[in-house]
C-alpha positions as CSV (number, residue, x, y, z in Angstrom):
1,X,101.9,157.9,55.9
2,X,100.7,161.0,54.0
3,X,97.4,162.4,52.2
4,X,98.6,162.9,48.9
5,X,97.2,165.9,46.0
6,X,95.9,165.2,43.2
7,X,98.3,163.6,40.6
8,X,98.7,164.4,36.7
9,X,99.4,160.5,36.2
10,X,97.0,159.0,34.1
11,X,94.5,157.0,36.0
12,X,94.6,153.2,35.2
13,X,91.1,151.9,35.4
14,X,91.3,148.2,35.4
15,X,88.0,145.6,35.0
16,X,88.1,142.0,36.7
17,X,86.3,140.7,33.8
18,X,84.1,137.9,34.2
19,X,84.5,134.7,32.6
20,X,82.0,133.6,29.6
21,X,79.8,130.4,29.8
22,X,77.5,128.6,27.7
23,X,74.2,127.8,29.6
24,X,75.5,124.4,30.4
25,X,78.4,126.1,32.2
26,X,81.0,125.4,29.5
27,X,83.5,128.1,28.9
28,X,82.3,130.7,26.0
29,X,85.6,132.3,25.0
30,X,83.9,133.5,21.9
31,X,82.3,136.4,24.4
32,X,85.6,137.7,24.9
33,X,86.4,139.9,21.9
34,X,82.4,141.6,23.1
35,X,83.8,142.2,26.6
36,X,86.3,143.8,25.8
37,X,84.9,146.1,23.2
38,X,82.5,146.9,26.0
39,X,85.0,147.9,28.4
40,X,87.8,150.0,25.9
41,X,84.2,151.8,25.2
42,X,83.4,152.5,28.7
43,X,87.1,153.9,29.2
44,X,88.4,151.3,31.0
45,X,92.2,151.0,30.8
46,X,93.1,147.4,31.3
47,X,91.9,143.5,32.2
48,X,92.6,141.5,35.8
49,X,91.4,138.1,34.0
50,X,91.0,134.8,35.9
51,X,90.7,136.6,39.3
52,X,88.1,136.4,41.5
53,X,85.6,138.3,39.4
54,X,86.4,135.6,36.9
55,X,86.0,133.0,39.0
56,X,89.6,131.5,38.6
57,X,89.1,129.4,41.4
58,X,86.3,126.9,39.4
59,X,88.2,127.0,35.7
60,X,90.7,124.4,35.5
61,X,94.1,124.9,34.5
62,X,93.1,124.3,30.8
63,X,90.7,126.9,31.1
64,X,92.3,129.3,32.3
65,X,94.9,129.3,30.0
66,X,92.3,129.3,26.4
67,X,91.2,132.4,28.5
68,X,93.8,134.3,28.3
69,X,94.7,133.0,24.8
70,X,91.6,135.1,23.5
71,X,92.3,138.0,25.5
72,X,95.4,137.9,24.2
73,X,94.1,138.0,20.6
74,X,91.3,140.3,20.9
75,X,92.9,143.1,23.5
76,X,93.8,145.8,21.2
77,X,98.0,147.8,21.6
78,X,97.7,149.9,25.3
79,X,95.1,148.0,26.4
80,X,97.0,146.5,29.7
81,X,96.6,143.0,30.3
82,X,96.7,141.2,33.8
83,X,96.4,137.4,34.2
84,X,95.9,136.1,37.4
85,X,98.0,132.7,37.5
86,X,97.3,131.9,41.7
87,X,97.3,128.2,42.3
88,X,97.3,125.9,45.2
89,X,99.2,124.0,43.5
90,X,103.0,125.5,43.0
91,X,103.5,123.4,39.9
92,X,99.6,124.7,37.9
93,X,100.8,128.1,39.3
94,X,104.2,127.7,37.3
95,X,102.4,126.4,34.4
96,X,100.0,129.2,33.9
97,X,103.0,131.4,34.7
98,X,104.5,130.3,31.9
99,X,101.6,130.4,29.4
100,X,100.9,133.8,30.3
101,X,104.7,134.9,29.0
102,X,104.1,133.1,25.8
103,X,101.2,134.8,25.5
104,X,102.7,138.7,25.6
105,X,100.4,139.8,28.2
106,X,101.7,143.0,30.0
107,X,102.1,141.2,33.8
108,X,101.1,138.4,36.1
109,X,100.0,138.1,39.7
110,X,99.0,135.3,42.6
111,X,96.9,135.6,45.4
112,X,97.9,133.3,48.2
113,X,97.7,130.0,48.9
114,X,94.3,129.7,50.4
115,X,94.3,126.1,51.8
116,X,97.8,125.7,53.7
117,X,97.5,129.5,54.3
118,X,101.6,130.8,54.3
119,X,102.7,133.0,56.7
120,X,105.0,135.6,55.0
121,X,108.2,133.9,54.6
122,X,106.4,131.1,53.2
123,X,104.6,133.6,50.6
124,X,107.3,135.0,49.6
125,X,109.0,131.9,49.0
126,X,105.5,130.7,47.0
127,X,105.6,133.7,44.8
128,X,110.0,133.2,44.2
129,X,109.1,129.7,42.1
130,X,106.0,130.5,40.8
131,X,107.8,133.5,39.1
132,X,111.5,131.7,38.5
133,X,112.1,131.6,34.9
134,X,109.6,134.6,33.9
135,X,110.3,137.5,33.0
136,X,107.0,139.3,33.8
137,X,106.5,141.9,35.8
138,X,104.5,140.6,39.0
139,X,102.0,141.5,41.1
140,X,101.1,139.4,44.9
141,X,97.2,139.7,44.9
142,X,96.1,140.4,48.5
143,X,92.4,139.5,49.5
144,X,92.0,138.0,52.7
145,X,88.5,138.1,52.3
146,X,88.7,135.1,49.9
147,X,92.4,133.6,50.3
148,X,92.1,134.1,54.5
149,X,95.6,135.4,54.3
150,X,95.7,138.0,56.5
151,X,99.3,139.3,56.4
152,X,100.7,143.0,56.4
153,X,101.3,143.6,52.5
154,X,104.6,145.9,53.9
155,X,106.0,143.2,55.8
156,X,105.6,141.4,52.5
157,X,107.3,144.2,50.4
158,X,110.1,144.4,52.8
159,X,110.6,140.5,52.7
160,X,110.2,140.3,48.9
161,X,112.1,143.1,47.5
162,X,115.5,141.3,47.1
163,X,113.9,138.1,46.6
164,X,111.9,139.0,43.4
165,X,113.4,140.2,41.3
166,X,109.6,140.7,39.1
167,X,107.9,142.3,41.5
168,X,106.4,145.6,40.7
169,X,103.6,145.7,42.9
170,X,100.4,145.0,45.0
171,X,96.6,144.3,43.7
172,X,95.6,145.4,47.1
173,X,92.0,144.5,47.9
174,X,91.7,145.2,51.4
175,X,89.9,147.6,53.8
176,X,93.2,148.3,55.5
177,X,94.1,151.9,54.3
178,X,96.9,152.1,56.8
179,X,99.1,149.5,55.3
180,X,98.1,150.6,51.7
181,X,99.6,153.9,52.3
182,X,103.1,152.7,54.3
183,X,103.2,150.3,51.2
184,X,102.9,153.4,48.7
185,X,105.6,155.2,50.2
186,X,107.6,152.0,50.9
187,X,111.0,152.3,48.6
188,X,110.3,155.6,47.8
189,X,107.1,154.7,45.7
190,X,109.0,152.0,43.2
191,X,105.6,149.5,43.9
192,X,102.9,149.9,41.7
193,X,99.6,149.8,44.4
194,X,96.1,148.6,42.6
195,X,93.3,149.5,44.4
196,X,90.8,146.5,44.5
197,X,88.0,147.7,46.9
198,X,85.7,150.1,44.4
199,X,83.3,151.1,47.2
200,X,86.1,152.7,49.0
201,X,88.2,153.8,46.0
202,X,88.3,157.7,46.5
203,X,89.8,156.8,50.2
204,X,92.5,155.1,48.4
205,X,93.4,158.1,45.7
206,X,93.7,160.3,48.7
207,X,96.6,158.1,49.9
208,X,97.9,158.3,46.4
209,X,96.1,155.4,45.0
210,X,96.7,155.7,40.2
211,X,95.5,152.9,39.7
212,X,92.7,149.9,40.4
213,X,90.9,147.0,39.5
214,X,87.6,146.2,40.0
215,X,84.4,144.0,39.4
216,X,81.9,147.0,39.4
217,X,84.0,148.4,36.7
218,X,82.4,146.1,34.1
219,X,79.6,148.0,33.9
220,X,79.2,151.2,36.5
221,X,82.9,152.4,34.8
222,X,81.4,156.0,34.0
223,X,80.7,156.4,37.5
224,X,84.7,155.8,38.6
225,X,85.4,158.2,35.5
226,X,83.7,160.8,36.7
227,X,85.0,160.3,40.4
228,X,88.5,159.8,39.2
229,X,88.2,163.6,36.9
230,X,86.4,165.3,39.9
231,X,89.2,164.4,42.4
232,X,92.3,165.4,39.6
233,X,90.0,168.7,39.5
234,X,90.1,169.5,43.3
235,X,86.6,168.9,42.9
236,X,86.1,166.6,46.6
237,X,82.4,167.1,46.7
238,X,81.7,166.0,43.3
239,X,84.2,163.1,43.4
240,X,82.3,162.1,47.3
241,X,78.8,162.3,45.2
242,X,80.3,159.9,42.5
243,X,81.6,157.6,44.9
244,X,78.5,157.7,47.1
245,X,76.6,156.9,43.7
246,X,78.8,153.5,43.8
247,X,78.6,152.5,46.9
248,X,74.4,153.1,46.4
249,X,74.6,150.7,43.5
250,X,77.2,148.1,45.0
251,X,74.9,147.5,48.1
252,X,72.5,146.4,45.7
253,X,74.8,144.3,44.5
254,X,75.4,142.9,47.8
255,X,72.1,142.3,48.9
256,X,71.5,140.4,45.7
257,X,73.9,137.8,45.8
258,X,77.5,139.7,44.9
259,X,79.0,137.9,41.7
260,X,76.1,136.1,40.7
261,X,74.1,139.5,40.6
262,X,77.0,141.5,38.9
263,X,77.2,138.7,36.0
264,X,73.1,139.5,35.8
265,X,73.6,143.4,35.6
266,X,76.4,143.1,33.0
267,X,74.0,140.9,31.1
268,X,70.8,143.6,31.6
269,X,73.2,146.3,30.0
270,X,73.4,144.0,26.9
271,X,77.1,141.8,27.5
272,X,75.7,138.3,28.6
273,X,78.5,136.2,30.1
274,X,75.6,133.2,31.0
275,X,75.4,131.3,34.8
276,X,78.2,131.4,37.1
277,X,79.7,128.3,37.9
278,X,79.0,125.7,40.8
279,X,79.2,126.5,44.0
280,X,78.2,129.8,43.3
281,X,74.2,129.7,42.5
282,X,72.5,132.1,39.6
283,X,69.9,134.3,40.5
284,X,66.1,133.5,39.9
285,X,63.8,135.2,38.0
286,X,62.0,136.8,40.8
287,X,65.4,137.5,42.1
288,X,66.4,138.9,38.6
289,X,63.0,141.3,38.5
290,X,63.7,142.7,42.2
291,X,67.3,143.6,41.2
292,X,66.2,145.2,38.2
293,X,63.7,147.1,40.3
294,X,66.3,148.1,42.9
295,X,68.6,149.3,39.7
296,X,65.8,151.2,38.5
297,X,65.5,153.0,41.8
298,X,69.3,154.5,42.0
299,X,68.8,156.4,38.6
């Protein structure tokens, strides 16, 4: 496990883009093509749709998949697209797998059965037939936060690597830098390792982190920017100021309620993606005028 200099390789700065809906909670997938103007103008790279930012979890299957049909229409040539196809089920896993090939988008990935939770053998095996008959690349989407999956992501790699044959990497949101940096070395670097914790993300670049995906990133992506140039400059204090400047603006976040307030902020800086679904609750409007306040006092 080593520190690693700064890299010439482009950084990939990817957005977990939220999901669009009407008022009455239905889906708006005529927000998409205004969402991802917003972020190619902020200088984000790429899209993780139908994640956890995107609250995957609450679409159905039929959902998920008009989703990605209008990202797929609107995303513009080198803009990369991820679609997150996780399922409990196998079979709607398979399906959205599927959909997401005949859709052209650049690769898929799958978080971890969150409800018979698979030890690693049992992931692995998951992740062989919900990628059989795809020709994607694939990404396993650790985040034991949500899935309560808490496996090593090498002991995955090492299982995995002759089993499938897609793989090309990790969406690794985790606090675990230890096992993020055996995993970037693992097979002499041939896994592609997304950084998913932005609070944390200069940590991760100092273990040779290129690329990462984030909800914060929807709207705060100049900050990243900045941290991301300072630290390919040798600038360390600069890119430690930047990143202190996120973490200042993703404890607000926190304290005000986590996805529900991030859909709120990207709606105060003029993209409005409307509620977030049930069992997530939208803020109020008291709550809406103290986060705006607490915004106000980080600039």
């Amino acid at each position: 496990m080593t520190m690693k200099l700064p890299s010439t390789k482009p950084f990939q700065l990817i957005a977990a883009p939220f999901t669009a809906f009407h008022v009455d909670s239905s889906l708006n997938p005529g927000m998409i093509e205004r969402q991802c103007e917003a972020l190619i103008k902020s200088g984000v790279s790429g899209a993780f749709v139908c994640g956890t930012t995107g609250e995957g979890s609450s679409l159905t299957v039929e959902e998920r998949m008009a989703v990605v049909e209008r990202w797929s229409e609107v995303r513009p040539a080198g803009f990369r697209l991820f679609i997150h196809v996780g399922h409990t089920s196998v079979r709607d896993a398979q399906a959205l797998a599927k959909h997401a090939e005949k859709c052209k988008v650049d690769a898929i990935a799958a978080v971890a059965p969150f409800f018979f939770k698979p030890a690693v053998p049992e992931l692995v095996e998951f992740c062989r037939q919900v990628t059989t008959g795809v020709s994607l690349p694939f990404f396993y989407y650790h985040i034991p936060a949500m899935s309560g999956v808490n496996i090593k992501v090498i002991e995955f790699l090492r299982a995995a690597e002759k089993v499938l044959p897609t793989l090309a990497g990790i969406k690794f949101t985790h606090e675990d830098l230890m096992d993020f940096a055996t995993c970037m070395d693992f097979a002499g670097g041939r896994y592609e390792m997304l950084f998913g914790r932005d609070e944390i993300l200069l940590p991760g670049m100092t273990f040779g982190a290129r690329g990462a995906v984030g909800s914060t990133y929807n709207y705060d992506a100049p900050i990243y920017r900045r941290l991301i140039a300072a630290y390919d400059a040798g600038d360390l204090p600069t890119a430690r100021a930047e990143q202190a400047a996120a973490q200042r603006a993703i404890d607000v976040l926190i304290r005000f309620g986590g996805l529900p307030a991030g859909k709120t902020i990207l709606k105060l800086r003029g993209v409005d993606c409307g509620p977030v679904r049930s069992p997530l609750r939208n803020l109020t409007s008291d709550q809406i005028a103290a986060l705006e306040k607490a915004l106000s006092s980080l600039s």
